[in-house]
SESEPA-588160 format. One line per field, with one value per residue: residue number from 1; residue in one letter; z, x, y negated of N, C-alpha, C in turn. Coordinates in Angstrom, 1 decimal. Atoms other than C-alpha are relative to their C-alpha. Last residue first. Example, Ala and Ser with C-alpha at 12.3 -4.5 7.8 and 13.67 -1.06 7.14 Angstrom:
<nodes>
seq 2, 1
type S, A
nz 0.0, 0.0
nx -0.9, 0.9
ny 1.1, 1.2
caz 7.1, 7.8
cax 13.7, 12.3
cay 1.1, 4.5
cz 0.8, 0.0
cx -0.8, 0.9
cy -1.1, -1.2
</nodes>
This chain:
<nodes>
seq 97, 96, 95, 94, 93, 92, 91, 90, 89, 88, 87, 86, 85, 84, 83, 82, 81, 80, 79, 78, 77, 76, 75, 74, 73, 72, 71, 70, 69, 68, 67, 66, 65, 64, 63, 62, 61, 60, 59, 58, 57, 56, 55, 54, 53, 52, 51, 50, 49, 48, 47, 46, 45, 44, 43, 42, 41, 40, 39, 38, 37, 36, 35, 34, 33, 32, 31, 30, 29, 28, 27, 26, 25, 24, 23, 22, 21, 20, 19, 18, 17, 16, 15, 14, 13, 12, 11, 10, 9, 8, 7, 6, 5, 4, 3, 2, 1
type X, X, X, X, X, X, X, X, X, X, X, X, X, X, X, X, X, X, X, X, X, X, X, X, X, X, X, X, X, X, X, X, X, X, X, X, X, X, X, X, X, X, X, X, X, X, X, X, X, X, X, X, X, X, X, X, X, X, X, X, X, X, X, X, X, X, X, X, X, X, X, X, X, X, X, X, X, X, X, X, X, X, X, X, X, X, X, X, X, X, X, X, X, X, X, X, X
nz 1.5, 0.6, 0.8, 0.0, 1.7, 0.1, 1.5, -0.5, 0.5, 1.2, 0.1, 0.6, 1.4, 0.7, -0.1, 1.1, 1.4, 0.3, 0.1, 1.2, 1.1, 0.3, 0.6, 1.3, 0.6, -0.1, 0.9, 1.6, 0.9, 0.9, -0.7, -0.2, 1.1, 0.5, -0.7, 0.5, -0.6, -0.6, 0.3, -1.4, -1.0, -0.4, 0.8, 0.4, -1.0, 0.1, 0.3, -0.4, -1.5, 0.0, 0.9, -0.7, -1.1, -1.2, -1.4, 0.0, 1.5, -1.0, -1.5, 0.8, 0.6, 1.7, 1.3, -0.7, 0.0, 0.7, -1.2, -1.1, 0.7, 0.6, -0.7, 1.1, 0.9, -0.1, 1.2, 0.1, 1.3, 1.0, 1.9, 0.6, 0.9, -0.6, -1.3, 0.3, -1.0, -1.0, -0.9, -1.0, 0.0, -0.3, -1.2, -0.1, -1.3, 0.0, -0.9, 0.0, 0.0
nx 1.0, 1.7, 1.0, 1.9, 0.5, -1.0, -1.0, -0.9, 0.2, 0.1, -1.3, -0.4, -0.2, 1.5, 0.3, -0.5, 0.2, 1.4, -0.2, -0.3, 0.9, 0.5, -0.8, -0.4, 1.3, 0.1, -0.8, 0.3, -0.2, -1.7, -0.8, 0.6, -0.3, -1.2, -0.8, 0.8, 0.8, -0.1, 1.6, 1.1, -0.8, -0.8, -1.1, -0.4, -0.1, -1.8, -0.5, 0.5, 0.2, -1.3, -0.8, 0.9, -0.8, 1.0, -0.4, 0.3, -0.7, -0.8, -0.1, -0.8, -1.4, 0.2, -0.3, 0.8, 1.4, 0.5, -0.2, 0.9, 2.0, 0.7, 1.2, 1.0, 0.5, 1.4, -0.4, 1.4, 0.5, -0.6, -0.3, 0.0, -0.7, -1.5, -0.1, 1.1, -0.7, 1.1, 0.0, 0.3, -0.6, 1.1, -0.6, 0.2, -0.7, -0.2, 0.3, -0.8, 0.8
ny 0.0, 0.0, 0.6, -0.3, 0.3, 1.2, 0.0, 1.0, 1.0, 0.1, 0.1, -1.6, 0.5, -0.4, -1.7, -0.5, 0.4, -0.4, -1.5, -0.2, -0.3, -2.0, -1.3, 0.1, -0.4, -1.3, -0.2, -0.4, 0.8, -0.4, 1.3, 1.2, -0.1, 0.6, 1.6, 1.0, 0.1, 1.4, -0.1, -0.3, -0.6, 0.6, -1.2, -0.9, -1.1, 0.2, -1.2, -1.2, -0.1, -0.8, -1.1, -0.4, 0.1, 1.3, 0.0, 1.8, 0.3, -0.1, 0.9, 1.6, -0.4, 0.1, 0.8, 1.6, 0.3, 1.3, 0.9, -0.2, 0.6, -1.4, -0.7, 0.2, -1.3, 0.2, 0.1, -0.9, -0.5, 1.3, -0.6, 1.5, -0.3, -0.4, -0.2, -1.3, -0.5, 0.1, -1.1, 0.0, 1.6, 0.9, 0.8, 1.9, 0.7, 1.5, 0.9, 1.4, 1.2
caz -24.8, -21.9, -22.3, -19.4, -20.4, -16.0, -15.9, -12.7, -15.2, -15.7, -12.3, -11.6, -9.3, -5.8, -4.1, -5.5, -3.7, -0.5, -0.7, -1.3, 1.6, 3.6, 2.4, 2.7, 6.4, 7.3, 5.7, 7.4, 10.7, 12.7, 15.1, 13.0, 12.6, 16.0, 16.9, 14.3, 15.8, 14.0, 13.8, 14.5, 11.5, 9.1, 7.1, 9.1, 10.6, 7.5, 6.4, 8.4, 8.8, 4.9, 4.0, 6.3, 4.9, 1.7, -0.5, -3.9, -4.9, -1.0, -1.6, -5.6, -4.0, -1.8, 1.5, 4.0, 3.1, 2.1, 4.4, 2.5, -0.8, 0.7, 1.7, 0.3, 3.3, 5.8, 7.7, 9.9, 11.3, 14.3, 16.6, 20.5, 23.4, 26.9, 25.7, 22.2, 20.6, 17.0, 15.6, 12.8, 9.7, 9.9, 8.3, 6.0, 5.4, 2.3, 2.2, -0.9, 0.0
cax -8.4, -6.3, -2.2, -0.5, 3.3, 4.5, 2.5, -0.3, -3.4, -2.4, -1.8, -5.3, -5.9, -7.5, -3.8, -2.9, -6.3, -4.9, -1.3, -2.7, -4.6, -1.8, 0.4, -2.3, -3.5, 0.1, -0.2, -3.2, -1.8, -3.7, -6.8, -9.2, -6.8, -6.4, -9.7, -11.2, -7.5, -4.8, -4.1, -0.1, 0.0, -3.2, -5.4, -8.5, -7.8, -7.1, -10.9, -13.3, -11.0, -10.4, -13.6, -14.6, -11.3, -12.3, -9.4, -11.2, -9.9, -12.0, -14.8, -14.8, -14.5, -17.5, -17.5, -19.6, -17.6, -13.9, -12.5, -14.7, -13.1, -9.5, -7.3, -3.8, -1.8, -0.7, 2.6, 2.4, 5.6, 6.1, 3.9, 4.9, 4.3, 3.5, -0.6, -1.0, 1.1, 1.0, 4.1, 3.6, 5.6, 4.6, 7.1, 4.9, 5.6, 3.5, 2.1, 1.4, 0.0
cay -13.5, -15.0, -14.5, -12.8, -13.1, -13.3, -10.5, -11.1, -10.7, -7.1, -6.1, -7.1, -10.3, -9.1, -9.0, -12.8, -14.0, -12.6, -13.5, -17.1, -16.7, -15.8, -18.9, -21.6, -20.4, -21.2, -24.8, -25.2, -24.1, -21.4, -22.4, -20.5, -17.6, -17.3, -17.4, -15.0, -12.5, -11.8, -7.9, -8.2, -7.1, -8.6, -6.5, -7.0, -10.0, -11.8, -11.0, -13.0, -16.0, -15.8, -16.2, -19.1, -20.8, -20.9, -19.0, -19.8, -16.3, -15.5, -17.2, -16.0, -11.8, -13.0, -11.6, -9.7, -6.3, -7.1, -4.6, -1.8, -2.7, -1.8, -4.9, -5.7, -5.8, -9.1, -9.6, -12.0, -13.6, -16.2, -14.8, -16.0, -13.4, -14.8, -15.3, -15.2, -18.5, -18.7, -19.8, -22.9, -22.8, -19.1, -16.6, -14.6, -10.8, -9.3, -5.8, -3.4, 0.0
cz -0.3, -1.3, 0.2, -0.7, 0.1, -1.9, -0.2, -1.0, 1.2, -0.4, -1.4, -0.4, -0.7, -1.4, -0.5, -0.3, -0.9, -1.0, -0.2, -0.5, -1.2, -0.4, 0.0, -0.3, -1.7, -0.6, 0.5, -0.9, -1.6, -0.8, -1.0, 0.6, -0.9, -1.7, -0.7, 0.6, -0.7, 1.0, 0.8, -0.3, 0.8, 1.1, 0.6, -0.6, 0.2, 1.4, 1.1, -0.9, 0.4, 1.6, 0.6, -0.5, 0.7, 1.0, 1.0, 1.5, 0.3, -1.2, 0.2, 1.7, -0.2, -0.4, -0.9, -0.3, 0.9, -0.1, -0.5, 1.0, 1.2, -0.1, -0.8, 0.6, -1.1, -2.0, -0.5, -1.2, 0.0, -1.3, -1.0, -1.6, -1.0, -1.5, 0.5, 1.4, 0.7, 1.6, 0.6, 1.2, 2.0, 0.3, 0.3, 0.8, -0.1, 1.4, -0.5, 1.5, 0.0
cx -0.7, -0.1, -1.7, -0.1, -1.1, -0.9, 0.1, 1.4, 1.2, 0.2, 0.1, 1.0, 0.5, 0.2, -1.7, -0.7, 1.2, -0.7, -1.5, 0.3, 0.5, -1.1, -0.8, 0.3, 0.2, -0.7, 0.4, 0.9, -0.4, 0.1, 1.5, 0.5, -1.0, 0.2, 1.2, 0.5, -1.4, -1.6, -0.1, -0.9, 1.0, 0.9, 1.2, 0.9, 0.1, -0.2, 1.8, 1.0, -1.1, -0.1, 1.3, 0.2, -1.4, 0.6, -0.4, 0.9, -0.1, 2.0, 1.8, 0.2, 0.2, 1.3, 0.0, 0.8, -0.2, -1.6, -0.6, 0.6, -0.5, -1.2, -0.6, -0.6, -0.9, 0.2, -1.4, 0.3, -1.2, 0.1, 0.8, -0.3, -0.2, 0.5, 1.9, 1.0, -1.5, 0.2, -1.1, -0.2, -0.1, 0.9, -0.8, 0.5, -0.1, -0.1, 1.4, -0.3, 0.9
cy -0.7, 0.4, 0.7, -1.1, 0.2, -0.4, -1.2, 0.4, -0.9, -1.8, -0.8, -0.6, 1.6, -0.4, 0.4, 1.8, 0.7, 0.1, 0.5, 1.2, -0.4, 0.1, 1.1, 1.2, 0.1, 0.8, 1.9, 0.5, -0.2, -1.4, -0.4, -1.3, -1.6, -0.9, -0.7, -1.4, -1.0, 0.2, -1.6, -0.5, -0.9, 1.1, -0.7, 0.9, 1.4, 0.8, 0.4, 1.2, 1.4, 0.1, 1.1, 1.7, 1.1, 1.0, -1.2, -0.2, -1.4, -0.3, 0.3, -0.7, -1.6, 0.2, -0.2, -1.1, -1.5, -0.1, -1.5, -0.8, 0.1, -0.9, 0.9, 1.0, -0.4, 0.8, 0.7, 1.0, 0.8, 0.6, -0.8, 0.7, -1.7, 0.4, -0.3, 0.4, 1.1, 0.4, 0.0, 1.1, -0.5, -1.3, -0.8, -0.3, -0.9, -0.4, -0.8, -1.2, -1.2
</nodes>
C-alpha cells in the first residue's frame, strides 16, 4: 500500500508526546464512506477531517486535525487528492483527450 511521510511545519502536541511527522496511506473505498470523492480532490477541509484519521500514522485524531496548521493540512490533503488520481493521469506526459 502506498504511504506518504509529511514533516509538519507545525508539531501537534497530544498530551506529553509531540507529533512532528504524519505519515498518511492511500485509503481503501470503505474509508472514504460519508464523503465526496470531488470534496476531498477539492481538498475541503470538512472532507479531509473526516478521512485523514482513518489512514493517518499516529491515527490523528477530528480534533487534532481541526486544530492542525493550514499549511500542514495543505500537504496531507494534497497526498490525498494525488492518491484518488489514476496512475495514468499522474504521468508526467498525461495528455487529456
Amino acid at each position: 500500500m502506498t504511504t506518504k511521510t509529511i514533516i509538519l511545519d507545525t508539531p501537534i502536541k497530544r498530551g506529553d508526546d509531540t507529533i512532528t511527522t504524519v505519515s498518511v496511506r492511500k485509503p481503501a473505498a470503505g474509508e472514504l464512506r460519508g464523503v465526496s470523492l470531488t470534496e476531498l480532490l477539492q481538498m475541503d477541509v470538512t472532507a479531509l477531517t473526516k478521512v485523514l484519521p482513518r489512514i493517518t500514522t499516529p491515527s490523528l485524531t477530528e480534533q487534532e486535525v481541526g486544530r492542525m496548521d493550514p499549511a500542514d493540512l495543505l500537504q496531507l490533503g494534497t497526498e490525498v487528492a494525488s492518491f484518488l488520481l489514476p496512475n495514468r493521469m499522474k504521468q508526467a506526459d498525461f495528455q487529456p483527450e
